[in-house]
N, C-alpha and C positions, 0 to 999 in steps of 0.2 A: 610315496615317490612322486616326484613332479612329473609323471608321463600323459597328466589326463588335456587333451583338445589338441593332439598331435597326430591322430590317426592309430591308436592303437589298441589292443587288449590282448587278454589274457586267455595265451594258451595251455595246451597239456602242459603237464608237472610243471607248473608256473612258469613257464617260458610266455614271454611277449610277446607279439607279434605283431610286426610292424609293418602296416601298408607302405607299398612302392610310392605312392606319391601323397607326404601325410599333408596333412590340413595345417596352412601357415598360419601363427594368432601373434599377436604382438608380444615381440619377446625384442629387446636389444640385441642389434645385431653388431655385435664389438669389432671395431675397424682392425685391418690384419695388417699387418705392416709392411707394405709392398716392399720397400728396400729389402727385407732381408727374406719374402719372399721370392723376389726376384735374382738370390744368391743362392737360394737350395735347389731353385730349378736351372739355375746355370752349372752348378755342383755335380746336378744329377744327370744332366748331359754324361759327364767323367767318371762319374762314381764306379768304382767295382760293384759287380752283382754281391761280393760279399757285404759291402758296407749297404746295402739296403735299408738294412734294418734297424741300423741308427740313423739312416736319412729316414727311415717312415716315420722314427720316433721324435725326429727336429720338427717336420712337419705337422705332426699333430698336436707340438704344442705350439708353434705358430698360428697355427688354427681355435686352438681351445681346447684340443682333447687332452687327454691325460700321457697315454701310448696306444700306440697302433703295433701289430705283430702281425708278420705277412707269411701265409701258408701255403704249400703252392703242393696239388696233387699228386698222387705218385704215378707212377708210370702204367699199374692198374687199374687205378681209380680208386683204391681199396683207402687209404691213408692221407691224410692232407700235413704233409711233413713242414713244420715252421724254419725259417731261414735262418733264426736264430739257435744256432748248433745245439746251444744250452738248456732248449726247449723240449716238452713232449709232442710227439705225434698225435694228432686226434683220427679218431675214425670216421669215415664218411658216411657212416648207415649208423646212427643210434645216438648222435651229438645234435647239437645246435649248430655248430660251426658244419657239421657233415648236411644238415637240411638247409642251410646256406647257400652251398652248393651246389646240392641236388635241383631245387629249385630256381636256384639265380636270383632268389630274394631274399632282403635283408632279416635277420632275425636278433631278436634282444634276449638275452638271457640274466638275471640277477646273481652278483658274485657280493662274496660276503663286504666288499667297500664301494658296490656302485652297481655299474650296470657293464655291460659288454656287448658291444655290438658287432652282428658279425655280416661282414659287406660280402658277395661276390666277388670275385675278380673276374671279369671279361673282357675278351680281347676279342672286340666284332663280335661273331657268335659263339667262340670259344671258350670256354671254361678253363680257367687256369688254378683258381683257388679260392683262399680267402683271407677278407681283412680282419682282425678282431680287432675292435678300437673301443676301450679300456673310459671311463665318462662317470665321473660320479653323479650326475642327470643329464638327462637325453631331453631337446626339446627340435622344433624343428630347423633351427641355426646349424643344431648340433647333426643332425639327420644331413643336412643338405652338405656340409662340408665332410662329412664321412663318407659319401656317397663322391665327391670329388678326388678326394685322398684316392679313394677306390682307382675310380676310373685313371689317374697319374700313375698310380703305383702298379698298374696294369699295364700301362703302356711303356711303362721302364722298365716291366719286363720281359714282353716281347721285343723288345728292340735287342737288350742282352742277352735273353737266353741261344740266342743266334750264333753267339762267338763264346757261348761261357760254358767249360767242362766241368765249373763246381754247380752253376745249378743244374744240369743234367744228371747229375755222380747225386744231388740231394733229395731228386724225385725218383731215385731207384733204392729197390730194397734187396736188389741181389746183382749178382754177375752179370754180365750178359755177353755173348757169346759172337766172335767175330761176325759171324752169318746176320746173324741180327742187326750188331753195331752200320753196318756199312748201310745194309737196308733202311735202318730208321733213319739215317742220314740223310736219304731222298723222300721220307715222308711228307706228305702237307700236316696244317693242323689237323687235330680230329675232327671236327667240326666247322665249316665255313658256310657263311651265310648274308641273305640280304631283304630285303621287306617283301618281295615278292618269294626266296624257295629257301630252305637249308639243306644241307647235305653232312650228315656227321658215320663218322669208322670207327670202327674196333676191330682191334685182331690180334690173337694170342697163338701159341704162347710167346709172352711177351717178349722175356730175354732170350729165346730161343728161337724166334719164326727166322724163316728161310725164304722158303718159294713164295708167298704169299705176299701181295701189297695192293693199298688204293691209291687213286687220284681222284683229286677232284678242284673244280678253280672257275672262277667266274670271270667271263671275259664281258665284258659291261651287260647286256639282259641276255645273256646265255652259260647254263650251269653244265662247266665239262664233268662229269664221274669215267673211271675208270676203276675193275678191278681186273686184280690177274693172280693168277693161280700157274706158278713157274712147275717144270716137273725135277723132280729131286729134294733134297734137305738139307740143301749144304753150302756152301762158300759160292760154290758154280750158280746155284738154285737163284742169290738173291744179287747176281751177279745179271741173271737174265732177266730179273724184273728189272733191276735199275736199269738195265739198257734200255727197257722196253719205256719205262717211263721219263728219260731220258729224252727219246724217240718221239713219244707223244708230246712233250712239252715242245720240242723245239719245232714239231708241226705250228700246234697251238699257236704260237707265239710269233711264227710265220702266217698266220691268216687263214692255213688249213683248212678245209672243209672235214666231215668226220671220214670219209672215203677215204681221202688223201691221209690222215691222220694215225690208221689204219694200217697203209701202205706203208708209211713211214717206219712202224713200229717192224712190217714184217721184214724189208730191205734191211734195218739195222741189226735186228736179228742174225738174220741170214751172211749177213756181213762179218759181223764181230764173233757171233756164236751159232756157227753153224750145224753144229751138233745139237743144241737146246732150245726149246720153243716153249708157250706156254699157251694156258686158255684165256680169255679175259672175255668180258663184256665192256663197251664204249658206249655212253650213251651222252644226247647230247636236245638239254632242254631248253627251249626259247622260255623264259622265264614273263614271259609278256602274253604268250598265245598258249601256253601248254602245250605246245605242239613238243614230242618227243620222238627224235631220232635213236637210233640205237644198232649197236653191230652186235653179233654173239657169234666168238669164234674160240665154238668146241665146249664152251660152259655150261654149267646149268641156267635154265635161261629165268629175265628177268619177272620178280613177282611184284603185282599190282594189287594194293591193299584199297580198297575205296567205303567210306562207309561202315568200317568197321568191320571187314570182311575182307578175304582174302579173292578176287576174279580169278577162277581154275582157267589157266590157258592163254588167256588175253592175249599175254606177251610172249606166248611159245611161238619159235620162228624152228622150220628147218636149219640144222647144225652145222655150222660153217666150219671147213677146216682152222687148227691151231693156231696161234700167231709165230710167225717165225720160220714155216716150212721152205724150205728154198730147194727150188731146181723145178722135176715135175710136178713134185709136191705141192705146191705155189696153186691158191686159188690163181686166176685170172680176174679177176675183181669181186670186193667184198660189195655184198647185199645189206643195202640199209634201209631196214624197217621203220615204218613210221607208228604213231598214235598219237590219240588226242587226250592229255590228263585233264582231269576235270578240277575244282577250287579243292583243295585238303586232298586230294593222290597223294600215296605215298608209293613211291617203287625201291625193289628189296633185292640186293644183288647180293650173294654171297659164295664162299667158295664151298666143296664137298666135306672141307673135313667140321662143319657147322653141323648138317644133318647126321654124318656118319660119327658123331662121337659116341661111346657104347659106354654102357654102366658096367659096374662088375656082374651082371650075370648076360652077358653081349648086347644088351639090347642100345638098338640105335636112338638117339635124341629125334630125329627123323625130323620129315618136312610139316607134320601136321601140329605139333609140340612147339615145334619152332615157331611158327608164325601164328598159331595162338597165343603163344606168347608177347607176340609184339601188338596183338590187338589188345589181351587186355591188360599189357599194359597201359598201351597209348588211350585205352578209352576210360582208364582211373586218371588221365591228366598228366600223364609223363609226359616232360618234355623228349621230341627222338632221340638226344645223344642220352638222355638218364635210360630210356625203353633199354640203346644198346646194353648202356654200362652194365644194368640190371641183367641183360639176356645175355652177356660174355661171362656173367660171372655164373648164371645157371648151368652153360655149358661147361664151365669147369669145374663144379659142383659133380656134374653128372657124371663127369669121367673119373672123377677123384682127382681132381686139379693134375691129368696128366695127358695131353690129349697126345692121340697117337697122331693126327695131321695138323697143318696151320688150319687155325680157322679165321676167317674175315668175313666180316660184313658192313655194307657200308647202306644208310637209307636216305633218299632224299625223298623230300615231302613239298609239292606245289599249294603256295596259298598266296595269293596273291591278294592285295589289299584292293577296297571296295572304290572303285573312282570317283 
């Protein structure tokens, strides 16, 4: 096979492995034909989310490939479902195209008339899915315009999947239940990020969560997280988170400090649903100094991972009343805690029903299980949102995929680049 002075070799059960940035050698690089490259991306402006996947397949052979087929995660992370209706699902844990994924780099696999490559799809720091692009030989021409296709064909679909009910209806594998629907509506991505922090979520169950949700958003070098944990499990439940984050965004977005931020959340509360409150944690990091702010009102408070190790206590603050209490109830102003994260912090927010999930003979998943497990994941090289995807899918192992509360957790991790 033509793969040798490209950057690659050969991995388990003969899969390829192909460095992120392979070794250029003199190959012809065949001119593309900008006119009618300059027609597919005018196209793709317009194009339905359905017709993707005959524009990915114009595109790859304006480029040289063979075909491109675009896969895009399911809503658990369990399945990378193709766009192409006529297609099979691949699984994420035990494929090429699933280590793809997992890692965010590219992987080669040999098929009985060539080769297949399979690209990420990233949007920022988001994982969306993957490209398989089809090459009877791979050289570095071919590496570099695959790796473009990617980065286009990612960005066509975050911009759609914003307004499109068919790819949302094509990354679920089941119903999903009014309480949920509305809530995921005000979801961020699961993952957002920038050279200095990331911050990525998970929270199950999937089609079913209620009271449970995060935030998180980067206002130029400051990373806002919020979780919250609404009380009840029902229409009202996800009725009071969105207000609540609702409330936070339009502080944010106003200039806010995290105090005011805060206020915000508990006024609109108290305003719209005054019967309902919930708990959350707000924390709020300068992504330049580490310096970390943080409110905890009524949650379990926040954990700080440094060194491969979890610091007992660090981040324990005396218990702030709920968010949303109105009348007496009503702190008089919320206490914001400070700290200093150090390069690689990671802090670990999560709701109750993460620790209290029980096996079948009662036993809890508990606090020590849990964050063991996000060490040694992250110290075998998991990226944070793969430690989550990994550590969401344990907990529902452990319950027998049925948990009795939402669970959510959301981690963000400071590393800031060397100046």
């Amino acid at each position: 096979m033509p793969l040798s002075g490209i950057g690659v070799r050969l991995g388990e059960e003969g899969v390829v492995l192909v460095s992120d940035t392979p070794r250029v050698f003199s190959v012809p690089d065949d001119a593309v034909d900008e006119n009618r490259l300059e027609k597919l991306l005018i196209e793709a402006q317009t194009a339905l989310p359905v017709e993707l996947p005959a524009l990915a397949n114009r595109c790859a052979d304006l480029l040289g490939l063979d075909t491109a087929s675009i896969y895009l995660a399911d809503l658990q992370q369990r399945l990378l479902v193709p766009l192409d209706e006529a297609a099979e699902s691949l699984r994420v844990d035990g494929t090429s195209a699933g280590w793809a994924y997992r890692t965010v780099s590219p992987r080669v696999a040999e098929v009985d008339d060539g080769l297949i490559l399979w690209m990420p799809l990233v949007d920022g720091a988001e994982r969306l899915g993957v490209l398989g692009v089809r090459t009877a030989a791979l050289d570095a021409v071919r590496m570099r315009r695959s790796r473009m296709l990617a980065h286009l064909l990612a960005m066509l679909i975050t911009s759609k999947r914003a307004y499109s009910d068919w790819l949302a209806a094509r990354t679920r594998t089941e119903s999903m239940g009014a309480p949920a629907e509305m809530l995921r509506a005000f979801l961020p991505p699961r993952t957002i990020g920038s050279r200095r922090c990331v911050s990525t979520a998970v929270l199950e169950p999937a089609y079913d969560i209620a009271g449970d949700a995060f935030d998180h958003s980067v206002v130029k070098n400051i990373l806002h997280t919020m979780i919250l944990d609404a009380m009840g499990h029902d229409l009202t439940a996800g009725l009071t988170s969105s207000v609540a984050m609702a409330a936070a965004r339009n502080a944010r977005r106003n200039g806010a400090e995290l105090p005011d931020i805060v206020g915000s959340v508990d006024r609109a509360l108290a305003q719209w649903l005054p019967d309902h409150f919930c708990t959350g944690v707000l924390c709020r990091l300068d992504a330049e100094t580490g310096v970390l702010h943080w409110v905890n009102c009524g949650h379990p408070p926040p954990l700080l991972i440094r060194a491969e190790r979890v610091l007992p206590g660090v981040l324990d603050r005396p218990p702030q009343p709920p968010i949303g209490l109105a009348g007496s109830l009503a702190p008089a102003a919320r206490q914001v805690h400070e700290a200093t994260l150090e390069p690689g912090d990671c802090v670990l927010l999560y709701t109750d029903g993460v620790v209290e999930a029980r096996d079948a003979n009662g036993a809890e998943f508990g606090l020590d299980r849990f964050t063991d497990f996000i060490i040694s994941s992250s110290s075998a090289g998991q990226r944070p949102e793969e430690v989550l995807r990994l550590l969401i899918h344990a907990i529902l192992d452990y319950q027998r995929n049925s948990l009795r509360d939402d669970a959510t957790i959301l981690l963000f991790e400071w590393s800031p680049q060397p100046r």
